[in-house]
Residue, then its C-alpha position, 0 to 999 in steps of 0.5 A: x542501458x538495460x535493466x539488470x533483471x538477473x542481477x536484481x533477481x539475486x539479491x532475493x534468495x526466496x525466489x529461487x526455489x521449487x513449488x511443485x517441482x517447477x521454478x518458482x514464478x511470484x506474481x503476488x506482489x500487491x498481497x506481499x513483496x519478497x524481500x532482498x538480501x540487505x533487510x533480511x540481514x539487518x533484520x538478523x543483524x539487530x538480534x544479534x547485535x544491537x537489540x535494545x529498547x529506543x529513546x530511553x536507555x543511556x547504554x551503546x546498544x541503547x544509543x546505536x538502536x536509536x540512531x538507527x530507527x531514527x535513520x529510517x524516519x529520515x530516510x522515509x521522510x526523503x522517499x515520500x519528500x515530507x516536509x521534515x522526519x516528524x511527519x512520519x509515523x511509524x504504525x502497524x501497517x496502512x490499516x493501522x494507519x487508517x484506522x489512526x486517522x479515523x480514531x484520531x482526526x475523525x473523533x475530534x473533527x467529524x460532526x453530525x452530518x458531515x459528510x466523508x468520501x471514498x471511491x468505489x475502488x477502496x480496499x475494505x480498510x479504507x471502508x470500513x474504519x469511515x462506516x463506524x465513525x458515521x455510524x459512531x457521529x452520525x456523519x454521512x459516508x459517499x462513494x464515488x463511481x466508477x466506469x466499467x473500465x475501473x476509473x472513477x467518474x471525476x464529474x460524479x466526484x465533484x458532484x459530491x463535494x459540499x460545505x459539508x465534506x470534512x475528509x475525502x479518503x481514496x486509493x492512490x492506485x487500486x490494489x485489484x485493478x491496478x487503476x492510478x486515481x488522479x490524485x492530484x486533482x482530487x486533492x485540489x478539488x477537496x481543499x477547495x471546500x475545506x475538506x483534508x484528504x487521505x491518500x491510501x498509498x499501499x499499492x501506489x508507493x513501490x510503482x510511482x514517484x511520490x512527492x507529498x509536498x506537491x501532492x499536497x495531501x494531508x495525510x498517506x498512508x503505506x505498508x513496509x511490506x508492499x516496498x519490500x521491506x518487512x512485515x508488520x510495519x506501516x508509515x503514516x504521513x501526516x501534515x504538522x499542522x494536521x497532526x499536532x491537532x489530533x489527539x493521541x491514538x494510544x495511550x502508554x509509555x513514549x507517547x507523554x511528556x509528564x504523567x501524574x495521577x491528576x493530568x497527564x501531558x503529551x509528548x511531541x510528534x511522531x512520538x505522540x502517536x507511537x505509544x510503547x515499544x515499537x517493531x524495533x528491527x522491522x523499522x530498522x530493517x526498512x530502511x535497506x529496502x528503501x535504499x534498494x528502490x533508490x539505488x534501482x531507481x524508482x523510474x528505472x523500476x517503473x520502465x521495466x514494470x510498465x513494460x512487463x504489464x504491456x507484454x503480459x496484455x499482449x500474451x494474455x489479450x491473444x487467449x480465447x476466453x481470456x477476459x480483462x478486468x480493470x482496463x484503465x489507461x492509467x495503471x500500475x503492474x496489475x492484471x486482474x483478469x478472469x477465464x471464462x467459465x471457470x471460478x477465479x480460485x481453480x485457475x488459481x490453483x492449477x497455476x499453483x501447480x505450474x509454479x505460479x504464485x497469483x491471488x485469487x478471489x475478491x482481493x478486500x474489495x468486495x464492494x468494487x467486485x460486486x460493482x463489476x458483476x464478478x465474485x472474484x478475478x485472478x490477480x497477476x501482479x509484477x515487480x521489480x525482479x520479475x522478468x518477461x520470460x516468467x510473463x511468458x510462462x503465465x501465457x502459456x499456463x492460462x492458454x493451457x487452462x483456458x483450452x481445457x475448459x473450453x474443448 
């Protein structure tokens, strides 16, 4: 059965408008994902309907907002299979997320002179967060190499390990190259010294099944946003154990069991870490875009991106002064590449002018840029509704700016 490119197409109204009086052509998926029909409507469907606080009111709307935003935890909870909905946290984003293990988990159980590792690949927001708890604890932060294929060097990885080790934080799949981390194995590896692990999940989650329970890592991290879903909103996911451990992140209204002026107790988890009034409509929204993948089937999604990055190598790969960044053989729908003798942001721009959306620059990975000797690389990145003859409209735009340069 072939996938049903036009039929998904169609249930995103965004993509079908003119940039600069050519057809729109959305190759910035691992910055943001379009969002289909079915969340923009329960967005608007909330508003207008169901608008009311959570958890607390004893009215219809009250109870229907509820049962809502709770539906979204469970269904969360069955797309990454946590062990059971209160693992699931809903934040602000991955960063949000982070940071909440950082805050949290790393202020209680980071001591002087443990040791934190993280890879070479990482987002900055899975840098920075570790730099100011070190510098905050006095606790010694590690990156593990790469090769100048983008993968990281497992052997060095292991030579890092110690007693000493108390958090191993990594990318599950590269934002800028598109490299697949082996997670697993890391996560085994880390657990052999006492360490927990986190899994920055942002990139991974709308490209490859995910099963936390047989990954066994202790906490991902995730944004709506990259699933499709909407903006401003993050999950969390977290081992009970683990996360009945930690102190809260915030403290305010929902967050607490009793307050008085003497002492104050805390409420269970999730609701431990999600102080105040959360995204409401967002949460419930996220939901219908987690549905989508399920109804598309994440393996059927996988088939067909896989295969527009195959198509996009062997377009591109054929260009005189086409230059490939991140070659690993393990990746998700990510082309970082580079023309060569032109700036990364005026390819950007002249295929803006063809109707084709990129990004441009160093993509929050200056640390991985400068590793690889590069100020920055254009960034394809293809999803569920892209097709192969918009790969093919990218060729010949980079074949057109690559002879310009090089006449």
């Amino acid at each position: 059965m072939s996938f049903p490119i036009e039929q998904i197409r169609q249930m995103f109204p965004v993509l079908h408008q003119e940039v600069h009086g050519k057809p729109l052509i959305y190759f910035d998926n691992a910055a943001t994902t379009q969002k289909p029909q079915s969340v923009i409507n329960s967005l608007e469907g909330y508003y207008l309907h169901d608008n009311a606080n959570i958890h607390r009111g004893a009215h219809a709307l009250a109870d229907r907002a509820t049962r809502y935003f709770e539906d979204t935890r469970e269904t969360v909870q069955k797309f990454l299979n946590a062990k059971e909905s209160a693992e699931i946290i809903f934040t602000k984003g991955t960063t949000e997320s982070i940071n909440l293990v950082a805050y949290t988990f790393g202020r209680k159980f980071i001591q002087t002179g443990d040791e934190i590792i993280i890879s070479t690949l990482e987002h900055h927001s899975n840098i920075v967060p570790w730099q100011m708890l070190c510098e905050e604890k006095g606790a010694i932060l590690k990156v593990i190499p790469i090769n100048d294929a983008g993968e990281i060097i497992y052997e060095e990885f292991e030579k890092l390990l110690s007693p000493k080790t108390k958090l191993v934080s990594v990318v599950h799949a590269s934002n800028a190259l598109g490299t697949i981390n082996p997670v697993k194995k890391i996560i085994y590896s880390a657990h052999a010294v006492g360490a927990k692990v986190l899994l920055d999940g942002a990139q991974s989650t709308s490209h490859l099944e995910i099963d936390v329970q047989d990954l066994d890592c202790d906490f991902m991290a995730l944004s709506a946003h990259k699933l499709y879903g909407p903006t401003g909103l993050g999950v969390l996911y977290g081992k009970r154990e683990v996360l009945e451990a930690m102190p809260p992140f915030q403290g305010g209204g929902e967050m607490i069991k009793e307050v008085t002026f003497e002492k104050t107790t805390y409420n269970e988890i999730p609701f431990k870490f999600e102080a105040g009034t959360p995204n409401i409509g967002d949460v419930i929204a996220f939901k219908y875009a987690i549905d989508f993948i399920n109804e598309t089937s994440k393996s059927a999604i996988k088939e067909h991106e896989e295969g527009l990055l195959s198509y996009a190598n062997e377009l591109l790969g054929s260009i005189k002064g086409f230059i490939p960044v991140g070659t690993a053989k393990e990746k998700v729908s990510v082309l970082s590449f580079n023309i060569n003798g032109m700036h990364p942001f005026d390819v950007g721009v002249m295929l803006d002018a063809k109707g084709i959306a990129v990004r441009t620059g160093h993509h929050c990975t200056q640390p991985l840029m400068k590793r690889l000797g590069l100020e920055g690389t254009v960034r394809a990145s293809f999803a569920v509704y892209n097709s192969k003859s918009e790969i093919e409209k990218l060729a010949e735009g980079v074949a057109q700016i690559a002879r310009i340069k090089n006449k």
